[in-house]
C-alpha positions in Angstrom: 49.2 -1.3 -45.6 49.8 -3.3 -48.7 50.5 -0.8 -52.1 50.1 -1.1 -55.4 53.6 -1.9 -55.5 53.5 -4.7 -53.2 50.8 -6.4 -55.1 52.8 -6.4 -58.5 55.3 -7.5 -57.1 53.7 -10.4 -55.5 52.2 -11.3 -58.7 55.1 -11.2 -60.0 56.9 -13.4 -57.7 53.3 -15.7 -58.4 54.1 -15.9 -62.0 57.9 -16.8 -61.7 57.1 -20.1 -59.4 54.4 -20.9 -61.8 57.2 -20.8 -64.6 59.4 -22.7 -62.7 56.5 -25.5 -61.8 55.6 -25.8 -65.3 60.0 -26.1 -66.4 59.5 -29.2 -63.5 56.6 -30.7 -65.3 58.2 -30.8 -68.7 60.9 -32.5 -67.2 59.5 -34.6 -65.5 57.6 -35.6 -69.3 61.0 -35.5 -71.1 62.2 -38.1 -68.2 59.0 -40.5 -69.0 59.9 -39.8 -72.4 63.2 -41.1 -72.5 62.1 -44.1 -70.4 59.4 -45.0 -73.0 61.5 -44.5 -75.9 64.3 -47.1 -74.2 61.4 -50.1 -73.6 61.2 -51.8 -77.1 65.3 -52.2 -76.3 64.5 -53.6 -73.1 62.1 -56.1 -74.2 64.8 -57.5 -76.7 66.7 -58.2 -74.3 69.3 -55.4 -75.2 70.9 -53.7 -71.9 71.9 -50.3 -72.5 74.0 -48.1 -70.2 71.6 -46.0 -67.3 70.4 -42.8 -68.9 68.4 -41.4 -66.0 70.0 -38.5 -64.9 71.7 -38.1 -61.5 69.7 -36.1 -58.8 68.9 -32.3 -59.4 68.9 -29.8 -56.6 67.8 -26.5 -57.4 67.2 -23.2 -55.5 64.0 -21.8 -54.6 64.2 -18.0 -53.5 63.0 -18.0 -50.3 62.3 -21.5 -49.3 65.6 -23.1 -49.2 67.0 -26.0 -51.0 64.9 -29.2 -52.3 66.3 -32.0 -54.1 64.3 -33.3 -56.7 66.6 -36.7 -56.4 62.6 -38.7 -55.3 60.9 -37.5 -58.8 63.3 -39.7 -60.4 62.5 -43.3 -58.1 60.0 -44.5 -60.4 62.7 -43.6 -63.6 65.8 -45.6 -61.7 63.0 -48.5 -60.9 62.1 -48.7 -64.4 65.8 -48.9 -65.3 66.3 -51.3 -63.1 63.7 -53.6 -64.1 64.7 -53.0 -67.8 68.1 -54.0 -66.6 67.2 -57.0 -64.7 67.8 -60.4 -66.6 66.5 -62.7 -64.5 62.9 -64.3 -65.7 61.3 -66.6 -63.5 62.9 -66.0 -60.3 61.9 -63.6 -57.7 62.9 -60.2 -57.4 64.6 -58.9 -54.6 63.2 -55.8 -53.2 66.1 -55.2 -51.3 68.9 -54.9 -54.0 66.7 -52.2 -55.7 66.7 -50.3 -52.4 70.5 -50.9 -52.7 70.4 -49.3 -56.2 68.4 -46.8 -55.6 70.3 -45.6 -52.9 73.3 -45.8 -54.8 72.2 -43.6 -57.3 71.9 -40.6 -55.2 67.9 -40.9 -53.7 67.6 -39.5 -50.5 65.3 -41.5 -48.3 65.4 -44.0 -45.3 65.9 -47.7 -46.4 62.6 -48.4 -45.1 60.4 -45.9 -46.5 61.8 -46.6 -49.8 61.2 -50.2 -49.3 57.8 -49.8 -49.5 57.7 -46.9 -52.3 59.5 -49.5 -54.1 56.6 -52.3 -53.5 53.8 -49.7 -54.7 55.7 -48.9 -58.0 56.2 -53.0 -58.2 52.1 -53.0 -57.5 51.8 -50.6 -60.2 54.0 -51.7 -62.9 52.4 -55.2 -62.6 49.1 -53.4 -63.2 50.1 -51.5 -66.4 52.3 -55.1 -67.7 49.1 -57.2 -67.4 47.5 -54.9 -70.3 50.2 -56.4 -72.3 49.7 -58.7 -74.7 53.5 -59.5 -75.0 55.7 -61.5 -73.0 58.5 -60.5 -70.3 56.1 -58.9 -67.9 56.0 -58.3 -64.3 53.8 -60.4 -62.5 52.7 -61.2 -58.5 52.3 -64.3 -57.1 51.5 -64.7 -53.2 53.7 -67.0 -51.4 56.8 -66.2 -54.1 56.6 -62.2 -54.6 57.4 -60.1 -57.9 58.7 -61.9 -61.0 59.5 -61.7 -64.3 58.3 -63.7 -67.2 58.7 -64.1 -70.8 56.1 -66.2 -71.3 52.0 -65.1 -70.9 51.4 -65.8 -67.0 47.5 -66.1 -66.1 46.5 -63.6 -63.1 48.4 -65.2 -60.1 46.9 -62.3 -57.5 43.8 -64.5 -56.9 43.9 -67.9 -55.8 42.0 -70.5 -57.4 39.7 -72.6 -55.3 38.1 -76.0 -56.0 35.0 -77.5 -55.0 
């Protein structure tokens, strides 16, 4: 039978993971932060050195290890994209596996393969709101792009009568 004791310190114990979740969440802002504060550079043009940090692991009493190296994908892809110089020519989805992989994430080259296409979905998503050049665009039958100049939405295809 549980006593008192038990349950205080099982709040306890409830209270110290919350602390810990929130510490996660703030960095995990700090990180977006950072990224944001960076993306007037990268639309100049400027390249900058890579300021995402490398993968944390951390200890969790009582439930092992976990690396917290995935949190940053979206960061490194962001980085990458900022880094990449290229405009007009397709982006290879491949060579940002190869980045990512070379900057510590953890994942099978195929799963992160497609992570990467979602976050390319995404960012083409949030870059059409923009009413500046050197966005992200989509067009089928070429893939993911960059452009500096205002591309119309290339997801649908026009059709004539």
């Amino acid at each position: 039978m549980a006593t008192q004791s038990d349950h205080v310190q099982a709040t306890i114990a409830q209270m110290q993971e919350a602390i810990r979740e929130q510490e996660r969440v703030l960095l995990e802002m700090r990180e977006t932060l950072a990224a944001l504060q960076r993306t007037p550079n990268y639309l100049k043009g400027v390249t900058l050195p890579h300021l995402t940090r490398e993968p944390v692991v951390e200890k969790i009493a009582g439930t092992g290890t976990r690396t917290l190296a995935n949190r940053n994908v979206t960061a490194f892809m962001r980085d990458y994209l900022g880094e990449y110089g290229k405009y007009d020519e397709k982006i290879n989805i491949n060579e940002i596996v190869d980045y990512l992989l070379r900057h510590g994430v953890k994942r099978k080259a195929r799963s992160l393969y497609s992570a990467v296409h979602v976050i390319l979905k995404k960012e083409v998503r949030s870059s059409r709101g923009d009413s500046g050049g050197g966005g992200l665009h989509y067009k089928t039958g070429v893939g993911f792009f960059k452009s500096r100049e205002k591309v119309d939405d290339l997801t649908h295809r026009d059709t004539e009568l």
